[in-house]
N, C-alpha and C positions, 0 to 999 in steps of 0.2 A: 477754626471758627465754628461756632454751636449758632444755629437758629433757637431759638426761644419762643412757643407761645404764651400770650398773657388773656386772660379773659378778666375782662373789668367793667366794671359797674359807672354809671354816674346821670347825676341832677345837669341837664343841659339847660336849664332856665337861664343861665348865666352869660353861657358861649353863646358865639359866632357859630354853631356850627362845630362839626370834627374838622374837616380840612383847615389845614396849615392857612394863617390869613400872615403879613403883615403887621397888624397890629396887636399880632399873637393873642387872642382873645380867643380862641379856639380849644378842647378840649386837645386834638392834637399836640398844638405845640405845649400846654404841659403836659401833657404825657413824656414829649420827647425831653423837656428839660428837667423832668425829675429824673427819668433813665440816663439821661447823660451826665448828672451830678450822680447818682445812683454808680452809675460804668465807669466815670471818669476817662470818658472819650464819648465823642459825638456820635450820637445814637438816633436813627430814624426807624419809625413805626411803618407796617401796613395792617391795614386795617380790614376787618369783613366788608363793613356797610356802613360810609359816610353819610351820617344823621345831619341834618336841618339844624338850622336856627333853633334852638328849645327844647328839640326832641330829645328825648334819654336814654338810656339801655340800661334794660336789668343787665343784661349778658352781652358785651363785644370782645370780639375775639381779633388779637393783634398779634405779629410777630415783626421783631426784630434778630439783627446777626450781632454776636456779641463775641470778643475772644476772653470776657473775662468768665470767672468761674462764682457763682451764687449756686447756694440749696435755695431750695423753694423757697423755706419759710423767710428767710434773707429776700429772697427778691418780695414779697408781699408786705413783710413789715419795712425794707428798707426804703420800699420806693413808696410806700404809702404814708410816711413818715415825710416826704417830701413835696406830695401832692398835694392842693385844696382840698376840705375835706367832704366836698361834692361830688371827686374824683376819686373813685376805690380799685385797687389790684385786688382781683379773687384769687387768680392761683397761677402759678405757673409751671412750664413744661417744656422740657425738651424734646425739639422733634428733627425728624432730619430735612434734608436739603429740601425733600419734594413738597412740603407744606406750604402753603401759601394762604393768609387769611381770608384773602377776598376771592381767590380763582381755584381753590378748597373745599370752597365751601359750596355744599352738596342743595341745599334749602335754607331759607332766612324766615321768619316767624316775628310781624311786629303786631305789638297790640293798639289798638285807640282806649284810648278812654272815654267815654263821652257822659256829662251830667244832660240828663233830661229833666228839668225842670225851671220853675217861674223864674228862681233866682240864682243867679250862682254860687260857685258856692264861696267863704271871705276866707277857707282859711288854703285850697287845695287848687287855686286860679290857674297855676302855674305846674301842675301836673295833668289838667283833664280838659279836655274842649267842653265846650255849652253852648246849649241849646234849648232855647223859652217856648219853642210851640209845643206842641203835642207829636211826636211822633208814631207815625205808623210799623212799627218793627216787621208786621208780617209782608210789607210793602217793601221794604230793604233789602231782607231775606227773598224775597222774589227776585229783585234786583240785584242782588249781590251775585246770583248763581248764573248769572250771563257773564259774569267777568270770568268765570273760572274756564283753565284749556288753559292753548295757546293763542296768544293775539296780537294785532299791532295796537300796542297801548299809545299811537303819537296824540288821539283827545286828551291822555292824562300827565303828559309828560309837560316837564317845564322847558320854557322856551332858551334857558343857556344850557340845556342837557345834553353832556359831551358822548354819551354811551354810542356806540358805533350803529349800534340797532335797538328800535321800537319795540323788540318781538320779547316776550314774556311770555312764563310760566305759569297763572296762577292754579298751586294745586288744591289749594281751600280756602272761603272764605267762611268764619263761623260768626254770630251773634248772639250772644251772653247775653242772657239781661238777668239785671239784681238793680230792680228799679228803687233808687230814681237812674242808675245809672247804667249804660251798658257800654259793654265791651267788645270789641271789632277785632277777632283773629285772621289774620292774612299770613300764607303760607305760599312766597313762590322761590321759584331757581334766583332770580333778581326783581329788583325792583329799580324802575329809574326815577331821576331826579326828581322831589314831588308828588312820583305817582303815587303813596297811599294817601299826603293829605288830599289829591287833585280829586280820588275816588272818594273818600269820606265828603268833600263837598257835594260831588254827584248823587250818594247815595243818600244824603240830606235834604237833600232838593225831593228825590222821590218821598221820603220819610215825611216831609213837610206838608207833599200834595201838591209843591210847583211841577213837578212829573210823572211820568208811570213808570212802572218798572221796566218796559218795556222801549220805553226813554235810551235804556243803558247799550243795548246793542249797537242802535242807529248811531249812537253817539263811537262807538268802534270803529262801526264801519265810514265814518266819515271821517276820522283820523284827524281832526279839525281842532286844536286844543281852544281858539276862541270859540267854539260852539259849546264846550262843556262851563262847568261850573266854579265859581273862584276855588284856589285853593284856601281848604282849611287851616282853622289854627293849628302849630304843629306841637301846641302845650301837651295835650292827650298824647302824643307817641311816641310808645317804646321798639325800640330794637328788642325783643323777647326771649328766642331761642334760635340756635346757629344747629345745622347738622351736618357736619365730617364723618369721611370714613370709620370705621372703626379702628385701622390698625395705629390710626394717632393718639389713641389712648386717651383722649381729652377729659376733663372731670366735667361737660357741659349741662348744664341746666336742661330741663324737660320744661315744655309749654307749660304744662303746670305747677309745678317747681317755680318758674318762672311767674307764676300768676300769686303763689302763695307769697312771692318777696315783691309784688306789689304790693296784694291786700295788705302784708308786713308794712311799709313803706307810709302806708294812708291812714295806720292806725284801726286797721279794723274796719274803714270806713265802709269797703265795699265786700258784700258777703259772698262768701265762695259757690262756685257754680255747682249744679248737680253733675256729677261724672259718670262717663259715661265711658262701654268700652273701646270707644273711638277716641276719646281724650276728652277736653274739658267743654262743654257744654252750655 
């Protein structure tokens, strides 16, 4: 029996959500039903980081046990050949036993998208959040750097969140602007159910001037998810970049990498950031 990882692409506007639903509408179950017409035996996935309602991934990273035998380029054209073509196989890899997509994985990297301006926009609805006032970025940017550490995030977690514990990593938050729009990098060990769009709400509110930035703390330390802010739309967000050991070999995208197969995605819409030697800026 060969463990297999797959890192794969896709437009969530569509699904349910990754997790497996019932009325199979989920990004999950076609994953599993093309690898299992693909395997010709019943085949289940695990996944890094189960994405929302909408939300997409340039980059997720999945493994399955398989005893049949595929080269790479078979597993990528054969299953992609069977997927919606919303859903894309990057690449694939054999690893051994101790790999695990989601308890492997070392740091997770999503982006928000956000349009700041009057109108939204008709043709990109369904890839970016929006927002009509005026926002304050250097106000955000104040606020943002209280989330980062460790902390009990229970103000931004959703209220069916099964994760065992509140307690997160965040090791960076950055804000990109290439006005009208900007961009919201988040960088932790995990993230629980809702919590980036529950914090893009929050840090909205401060941006808008219903808050201070100073907002952000009191809102931790009260651990009170009805005191914070609705969650946002989960259009704007992507799963981005995954970071594993080295010795798994993985071909994985870089934040920026990752950033240049959005602006790919949008057509150019959104202009690349100034870099910097810390990464993308």
């Amino acid at each position: 029996m060969a463990r297999i990882a797959l890192g794969i692409s896709y437009n969530g506007h569509a699904y349910h959500g990754w997790q497996s639903q019932p009325h199979g509408l989920t990004i999950q179950d076609k994953v599993q039903a093309a690898l299992s017409q693909f395997l010709n035996q019943p085949t289940r996935v695990t996944c890094a980081g189960r994405t929302d309602t909408g939300v997409h991934a340039l980059q997720q990273v999945l493994h399955c046990d398989t005893s049949a035998k595929r080269s790479s380029n078979s597993w990528r054209r054969g299953v992609n050949a069977l997927l919606p073509e919303d859903i894309r196989i990057l690449w694939a890899s054999e690893v051994d036993s101790t790999f695990d997509a989601r308890f492997s994985a070392r740091r997770r990297t999503y982006f928000y998208l956000l349009r700041n301006h009057a109108v939204p926009s008709p043709f990109h609805a369904a890839q970016m959040g929006w927002v009509f006032r005026p926002l304050n970025v250097n106000h955000m940017q104040q606020a943002a750097q209280y989330l980062i550490g460790e902390h009990d995030f229970s103000s931004f977690r959703a209220s069916e969140c099964q994760a065992r514990s509140p307690v997160r990593n965040i090791m960076d938050i950055r804000v990109h602007q290439a006005l009208p729009y900007l961009l919201f990098e988040f960088t932790a060990n995990g993230f629980l159910q809702h919590m980036i769009r529950n914090l893009m709400g929050a840090l909205i509110d401060v941006g808008v001037g219903r808050q201070s930035p100073e907002w952000i703390p009191r809102l931790l330390g009260q651990r009170d998810r009805r005191r914070a802010s609705p969650t946002f739309t989960g259009a704007g967000l992507y799963l981005a970049a995954l970071e594993y050991d080295a010795c798994y070999e993985l071909p994985l995208l870089s934040a920026m990498s990752a950033w240049h197969e959005l602006t790919g995605r949008l057509g150019g819409l959104v202009t690349t950031p100034r870099v910097c030697e810390h990464g993308i800026r």
